[in-house]
Legacy VTK file of the C-alpha trace (Angstrom):
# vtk DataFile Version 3.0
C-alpha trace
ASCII
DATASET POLYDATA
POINTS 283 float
-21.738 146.806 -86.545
-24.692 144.729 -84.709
-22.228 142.562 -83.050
-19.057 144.135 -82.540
-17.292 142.663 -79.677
-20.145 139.819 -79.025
-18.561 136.272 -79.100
-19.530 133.881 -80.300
-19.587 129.701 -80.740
-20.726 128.167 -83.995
-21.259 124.424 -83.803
-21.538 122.995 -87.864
-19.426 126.469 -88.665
-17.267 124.764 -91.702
-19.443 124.399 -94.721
-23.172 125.380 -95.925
-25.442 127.356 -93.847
-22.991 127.320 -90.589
-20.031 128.777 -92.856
-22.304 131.409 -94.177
-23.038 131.913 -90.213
-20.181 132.465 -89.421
-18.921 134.353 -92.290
-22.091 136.903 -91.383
-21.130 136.963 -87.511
-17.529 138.248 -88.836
-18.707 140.550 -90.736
-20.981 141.850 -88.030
-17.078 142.570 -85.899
-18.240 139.375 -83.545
-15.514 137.060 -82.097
-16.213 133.570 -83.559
-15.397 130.407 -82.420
-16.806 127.745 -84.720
-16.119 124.074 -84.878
-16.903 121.133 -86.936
-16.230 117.209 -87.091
-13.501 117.075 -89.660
-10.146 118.944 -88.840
-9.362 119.431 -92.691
-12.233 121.421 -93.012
-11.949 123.021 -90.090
-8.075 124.320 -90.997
-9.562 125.388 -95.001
-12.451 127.655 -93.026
-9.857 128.906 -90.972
-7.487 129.837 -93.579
-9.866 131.170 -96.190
-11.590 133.573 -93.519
-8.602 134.774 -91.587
-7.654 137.630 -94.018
-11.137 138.748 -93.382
-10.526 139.348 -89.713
-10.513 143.107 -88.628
-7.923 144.054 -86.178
-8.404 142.433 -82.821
-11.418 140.250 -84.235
-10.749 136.691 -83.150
-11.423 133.414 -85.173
-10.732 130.362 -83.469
-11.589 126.541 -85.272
-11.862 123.398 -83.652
-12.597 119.884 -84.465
-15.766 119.024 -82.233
-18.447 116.124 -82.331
-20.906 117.737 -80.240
-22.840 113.835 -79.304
-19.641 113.722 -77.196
-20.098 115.301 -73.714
-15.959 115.670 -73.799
-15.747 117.425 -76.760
-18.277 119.341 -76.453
-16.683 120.607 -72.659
-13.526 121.243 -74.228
-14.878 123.266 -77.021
-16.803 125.852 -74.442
-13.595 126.050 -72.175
-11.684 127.256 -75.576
-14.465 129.421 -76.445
-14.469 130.890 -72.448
-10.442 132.083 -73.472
-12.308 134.670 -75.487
-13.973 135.761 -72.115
-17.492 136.388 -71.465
-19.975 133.777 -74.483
-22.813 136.108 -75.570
-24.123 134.014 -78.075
-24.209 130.475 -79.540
-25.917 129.168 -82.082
-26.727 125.660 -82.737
-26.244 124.867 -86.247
-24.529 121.033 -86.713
-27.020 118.445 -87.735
-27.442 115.426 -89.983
-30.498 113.985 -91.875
-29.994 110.520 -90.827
-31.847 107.646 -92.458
-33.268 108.148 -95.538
-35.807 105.839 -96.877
-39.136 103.738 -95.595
-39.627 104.245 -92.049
-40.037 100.269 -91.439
-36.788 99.696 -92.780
-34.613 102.262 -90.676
-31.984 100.381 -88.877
-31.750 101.578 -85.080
-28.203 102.176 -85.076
-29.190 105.359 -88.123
-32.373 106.190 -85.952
-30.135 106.443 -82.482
-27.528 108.184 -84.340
-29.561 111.221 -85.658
-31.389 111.446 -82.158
-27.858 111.725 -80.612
-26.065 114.341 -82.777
-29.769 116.540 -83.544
-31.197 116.202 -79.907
-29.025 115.206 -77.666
-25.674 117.129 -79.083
-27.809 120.273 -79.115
-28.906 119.508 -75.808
-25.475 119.438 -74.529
-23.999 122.334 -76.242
-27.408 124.337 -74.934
-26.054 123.123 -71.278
-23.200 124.920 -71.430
-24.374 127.917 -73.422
-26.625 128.713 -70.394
-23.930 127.830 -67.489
-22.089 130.011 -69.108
-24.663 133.274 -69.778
-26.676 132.307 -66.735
-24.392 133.894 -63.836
-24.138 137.602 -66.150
-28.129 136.789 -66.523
-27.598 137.745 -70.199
-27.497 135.444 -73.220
-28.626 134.241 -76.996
-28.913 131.070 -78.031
-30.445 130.096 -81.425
-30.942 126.809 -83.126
-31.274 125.686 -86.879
-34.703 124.001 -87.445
-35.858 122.789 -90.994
-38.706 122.030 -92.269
-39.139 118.806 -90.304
-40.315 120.526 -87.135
-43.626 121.846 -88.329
-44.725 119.294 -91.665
-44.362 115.374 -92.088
-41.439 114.119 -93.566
-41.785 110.815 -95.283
-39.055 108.836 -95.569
-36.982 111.093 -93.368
-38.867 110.347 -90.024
-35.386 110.069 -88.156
-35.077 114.056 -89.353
-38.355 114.975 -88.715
-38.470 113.809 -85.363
-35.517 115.403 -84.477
-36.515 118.654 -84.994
-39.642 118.574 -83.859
-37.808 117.715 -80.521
-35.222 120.328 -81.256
-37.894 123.196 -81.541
-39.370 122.001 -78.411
-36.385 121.746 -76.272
-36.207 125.381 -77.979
-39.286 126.590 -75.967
-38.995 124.895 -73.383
-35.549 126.659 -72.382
-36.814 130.027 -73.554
-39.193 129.682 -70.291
-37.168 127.884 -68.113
-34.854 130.534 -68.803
-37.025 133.792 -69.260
-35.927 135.318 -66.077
-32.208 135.222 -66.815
-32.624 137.086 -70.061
-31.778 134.322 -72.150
-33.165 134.047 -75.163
-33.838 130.792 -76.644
-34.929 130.833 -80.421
-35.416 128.652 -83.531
-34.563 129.504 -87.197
-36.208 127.496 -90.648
-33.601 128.629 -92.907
-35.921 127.224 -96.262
-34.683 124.835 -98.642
-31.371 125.250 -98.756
-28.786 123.851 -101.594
-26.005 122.040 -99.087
-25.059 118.908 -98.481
-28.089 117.581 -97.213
-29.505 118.004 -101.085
-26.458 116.070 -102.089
-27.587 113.694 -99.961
-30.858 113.208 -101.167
-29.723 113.177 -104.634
-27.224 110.321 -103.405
-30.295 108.338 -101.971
-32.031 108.373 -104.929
-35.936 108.692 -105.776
-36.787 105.066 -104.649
-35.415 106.044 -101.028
-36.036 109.682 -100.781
-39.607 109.670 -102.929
-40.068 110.758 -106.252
-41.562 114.278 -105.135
-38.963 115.202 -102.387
-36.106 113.807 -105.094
-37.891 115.914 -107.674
-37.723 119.066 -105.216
-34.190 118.351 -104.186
-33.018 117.873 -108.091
-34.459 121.711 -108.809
-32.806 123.231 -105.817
-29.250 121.474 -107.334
-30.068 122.458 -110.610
-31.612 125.945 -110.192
-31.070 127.490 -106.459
-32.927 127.359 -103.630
-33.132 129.835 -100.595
-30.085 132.124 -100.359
-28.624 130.643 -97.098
-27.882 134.477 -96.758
-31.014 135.084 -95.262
-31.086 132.728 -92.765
-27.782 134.175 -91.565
-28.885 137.595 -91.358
-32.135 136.447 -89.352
-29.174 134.927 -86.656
-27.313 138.093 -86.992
-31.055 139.685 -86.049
-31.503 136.790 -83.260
-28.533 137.840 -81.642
-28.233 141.269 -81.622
-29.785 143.988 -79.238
-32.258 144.387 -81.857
-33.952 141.101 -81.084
-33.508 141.501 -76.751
-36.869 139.515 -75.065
-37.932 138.067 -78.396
-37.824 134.355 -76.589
-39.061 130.941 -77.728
-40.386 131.083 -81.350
-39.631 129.290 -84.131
-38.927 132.011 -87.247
-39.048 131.340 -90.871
-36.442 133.200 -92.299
-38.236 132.912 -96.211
-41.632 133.986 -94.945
-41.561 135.440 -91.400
-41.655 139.321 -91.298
-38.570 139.529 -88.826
-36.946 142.421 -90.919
-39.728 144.765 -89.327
-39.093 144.411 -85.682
-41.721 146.167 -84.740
-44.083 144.343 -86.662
-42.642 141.118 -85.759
-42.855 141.717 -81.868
-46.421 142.686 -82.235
-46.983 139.067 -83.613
-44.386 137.635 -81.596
-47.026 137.932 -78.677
-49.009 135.116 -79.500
-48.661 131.579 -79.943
-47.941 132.186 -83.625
-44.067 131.521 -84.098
-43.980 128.331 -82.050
-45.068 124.770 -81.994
-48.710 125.162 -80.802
-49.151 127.944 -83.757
-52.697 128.358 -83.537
-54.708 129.672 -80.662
-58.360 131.649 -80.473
-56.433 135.038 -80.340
-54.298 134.545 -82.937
-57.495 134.186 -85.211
-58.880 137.439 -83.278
-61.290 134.744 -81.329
-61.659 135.070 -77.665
LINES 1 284
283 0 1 2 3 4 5 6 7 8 9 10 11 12 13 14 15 16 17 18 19 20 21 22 23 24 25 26 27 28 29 30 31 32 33 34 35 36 37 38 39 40 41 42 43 44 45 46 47 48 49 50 51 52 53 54 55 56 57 58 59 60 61 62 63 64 65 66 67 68 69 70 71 72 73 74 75 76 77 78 79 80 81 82 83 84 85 86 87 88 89 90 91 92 93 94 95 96 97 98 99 100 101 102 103 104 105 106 107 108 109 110 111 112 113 114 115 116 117 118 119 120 121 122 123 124 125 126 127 128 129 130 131 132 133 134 135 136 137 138 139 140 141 142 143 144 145 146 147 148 149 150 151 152 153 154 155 156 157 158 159 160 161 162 163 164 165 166 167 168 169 170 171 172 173 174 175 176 177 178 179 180 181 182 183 184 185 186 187 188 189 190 191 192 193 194 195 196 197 198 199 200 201 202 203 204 205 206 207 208 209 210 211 212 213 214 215 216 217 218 219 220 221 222 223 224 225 226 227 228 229 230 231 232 233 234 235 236 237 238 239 240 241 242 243 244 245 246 247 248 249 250 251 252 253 254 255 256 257 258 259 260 261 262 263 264 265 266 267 268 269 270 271 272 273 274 275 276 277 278 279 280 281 282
């Protein structure tokens, strides 16, 4: 198993893409300690993946809001009962606002910037006070599509990651010589409750071609949040050790070659900037 005896903290661990997380971290023999905002659904996640538990394997669930520096302490000092944190990945987010940019109230735009930005800047704070004395560590964070294309109508979202993917890089060098990797994942379009929310909003808030998009994925599927699990499975394994500061599509990205994907990895490809003269084969 790829992660047998790693442990791990899971922030957003209770439904969608961060159950699926955390269901392939388990399966992968890591320790898990996952949390979310709601205590209900942090007790069903707990119950319904507890028989899946092999023997000594440790699942532990808390109720966390991670724009809360308190919480957010407390959580890590439950997760350091486990002993040494390997790996933590960043998955709890909201869409915020949805609708004309001009009419976004600053209480929704503040709101997003504190539980996308600023709670993943705190739980990233501990992650590396944590992995930076054993100068060993993975951290990954859940982008969307946000970070690299415009957004209309969702510029609280948007904006967010953008920042997130930044403050993504910009720990993978501050960090470089402690051997902790910092990464980004795109899972794709994903069927969760984000498209629910969309669907709530309704074409005249969310746009007729983003409702339109969202109303297939609910109807017919959309990217097998599988796959972006496995890529964090990839992320934090040995498999993945110096890959540092890129931004990874799970749909499209060819991560399931490691050897290919380091080769690319080299350049500026898989981050922010995305395009330099060598990538093209320009000098």
């Amino acid at each position: 198993m790829k992660l047998s005896g790693r442990n791990t903290l899971i922030t957003g661990g209770s439904q969608g893409l961060g159950r699926v997380i955390v269901e392939a971290f388990l399966a992968e023999g890591a320790n898990v300690v996952f949390c979310a905002r709601t205590a209900a659904d942090v007790a069903q996640t707990q119950s319904a993946l507890a028989p899946q538990l092999k023997p000594g394997q440790q699942l532990v669930g808390l109720t966390c809001d991670i724009a809360d520096p308190a919480s957010v302490a407390a959580l890590f000092a439950r997760a350091a009962q486990l002993g040494p944190l390997h790996v933590v990945v960043n998955n709890a987010g909201i869409y915020g606002p949805i609708g004309p940019t001009e009419e976004l109230s600053l209480a929704d735009w503040t709101q997003a910037w504190q539980v996308n930005v600023t709670g993943t800047l705190l739980v990233c704070q501990h992650a590396v006070r944590a992995m930076k004395p054993r100068r060993a560590g993975k951290i990954i964070t859940i982008s969307g599509g946000g970070a690299t294309n415009p957004m209309p109508r969702f510029a609280a979202y948007a904006a967010t990651k953008a920042a997130v993917v930044r403050l993504t890089e910009t720990l993978a060098e501050e960090y470089r010589a402690d051997h902790i990797d910092v990464n980004a994942v795109a899972p794709g379009a994903l069927r969760t409750r984000l498209t629910a929310q969309v669907l709530a909003a309704g074409p005249e808030k969310a746009g007729a071609d983003f409702f339109a998009k969202n109303k297939k994925w609910s109807d017919e599927g959309a990217v097998d949040p599988k796959l972006g699990a496995a890529l964090c499975v990839f992320l934090a394994c040995a498999e993945s050790d110096g890959i540092t500061g890129k931004l990874i599509s799970a749909q499209w990205d060819p991560w399931k070659d490691p050897a290919k994907f380091r080769a690319l990895a080299n350049g500026d490809v898989y981050t922010l900037r995305r395009i330099v003269p060598e990538d093209r084969v320009k000098k």
